[in-house]
N, C-alpha and C positions, 0 to 999 in steps of 0.2 A: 144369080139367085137360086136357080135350080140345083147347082154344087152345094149352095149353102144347108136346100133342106135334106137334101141327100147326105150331108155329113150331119147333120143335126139329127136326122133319124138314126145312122148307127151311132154316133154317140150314147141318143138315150138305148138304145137297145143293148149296148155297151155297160153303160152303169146299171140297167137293168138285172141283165144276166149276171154282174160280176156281187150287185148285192145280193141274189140267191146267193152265189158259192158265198159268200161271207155268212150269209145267216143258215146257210146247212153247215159249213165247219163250225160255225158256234155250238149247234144242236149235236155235231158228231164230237165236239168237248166236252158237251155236259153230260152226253151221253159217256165216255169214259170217265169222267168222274163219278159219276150214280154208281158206274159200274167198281169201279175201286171203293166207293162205300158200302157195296153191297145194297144196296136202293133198289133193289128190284121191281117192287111196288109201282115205286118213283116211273122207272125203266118202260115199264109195260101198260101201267095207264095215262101215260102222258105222255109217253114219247113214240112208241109204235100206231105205225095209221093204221084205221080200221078195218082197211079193205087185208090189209095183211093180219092182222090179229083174223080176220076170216078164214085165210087161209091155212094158218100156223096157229094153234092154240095158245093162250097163254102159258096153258102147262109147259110146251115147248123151249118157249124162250125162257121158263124161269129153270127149267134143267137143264137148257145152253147154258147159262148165266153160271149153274150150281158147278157143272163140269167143268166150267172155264176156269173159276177159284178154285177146285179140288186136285186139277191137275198138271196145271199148269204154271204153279207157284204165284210169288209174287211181282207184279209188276214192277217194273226197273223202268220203261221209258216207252213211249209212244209218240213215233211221228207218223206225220203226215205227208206221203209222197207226192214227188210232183207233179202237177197236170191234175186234172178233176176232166169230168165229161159232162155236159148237161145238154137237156133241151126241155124245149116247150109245145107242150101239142094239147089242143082241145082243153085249152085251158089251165093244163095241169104245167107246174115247173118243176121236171127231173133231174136230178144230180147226183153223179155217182163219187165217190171219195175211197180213194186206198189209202193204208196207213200199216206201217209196218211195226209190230208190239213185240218188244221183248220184256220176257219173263226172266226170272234167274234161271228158268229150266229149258227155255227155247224162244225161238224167234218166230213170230204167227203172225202172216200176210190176210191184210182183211178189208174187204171192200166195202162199203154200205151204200146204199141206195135211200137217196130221200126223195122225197115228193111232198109241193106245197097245192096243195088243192083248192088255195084263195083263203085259205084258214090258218097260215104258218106252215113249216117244214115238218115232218114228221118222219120217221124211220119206215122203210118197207121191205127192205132185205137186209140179211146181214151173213157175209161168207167168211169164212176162215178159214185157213189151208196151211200147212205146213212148207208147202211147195210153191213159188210163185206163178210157177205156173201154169199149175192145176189149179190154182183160185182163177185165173183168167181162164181157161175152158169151166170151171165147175160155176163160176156166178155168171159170164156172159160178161157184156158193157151197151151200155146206151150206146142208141145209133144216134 
């Protein structure tokens, strides 16, 4: 019996964690979609968490967002690399996602970071690098 709750506790904590990473890459799709619309709006008041809009102004992300369109062309395609990192501490469930974007004009490694604070997923970092990896020394990764 003892086996049994020992594998029924990671189970759930199994389907736990794996529905965060589902419900943060849905948010990190809608989030490149808004962004391919240019939804900025969309981008910033609903989708970045608060504790980061504290840190990084809105102005910021919406000049990330302008510079990203202006010079970087058009979108061509975006995946999602493999492996994801997450954890859970003090309540909060962190998950970090890479995804590799190319443009007509280049190819840009970019990691984001979500956090569900018992209210949904929300955005709270977002790296972009040219190089892959200087995106992994310039954003860090969940421990």
């Amino acid at each position: 019996m003892k086996t049994f709750k020992t594998l029924f506790f990671f189970l759930v904590l199994a389907t736990m964690s794996s529905c965060g990473i589902g419900e943060a890459e849905d948010l990190g799709d809608e989030f490149h979609k808004k962004l391919d619309e240019k939804d900025y709006d969309y981008i910033v008041n609903n989708m970045i968490d608060s504790e980061a809009l504290a840190v990084t102004s809105k102005d910021a992300w919406y000049a990330l967002f302008t510079d990203m369109q202006a010079n970087w062309g058009t979108p061509i395609k975006r995946e999602k690399d493999t492996g994801f990192k997450s954890n859970y501490n003090d309540g909060i469930t962190n998950v970090q996602l890479d995804y590799t974007l190319t443009f007509d004009s280049k190819i840009i490694y970019e990691r984001i970071f979500f956090a569900d604070r018992g209210d949904g997923f929300k955005i709270t970092g977002l790296f972009l690098n040219e190089d892959k990896d200087d995106l992994h020394e310039q954003a860090g990764e969940l421990n």
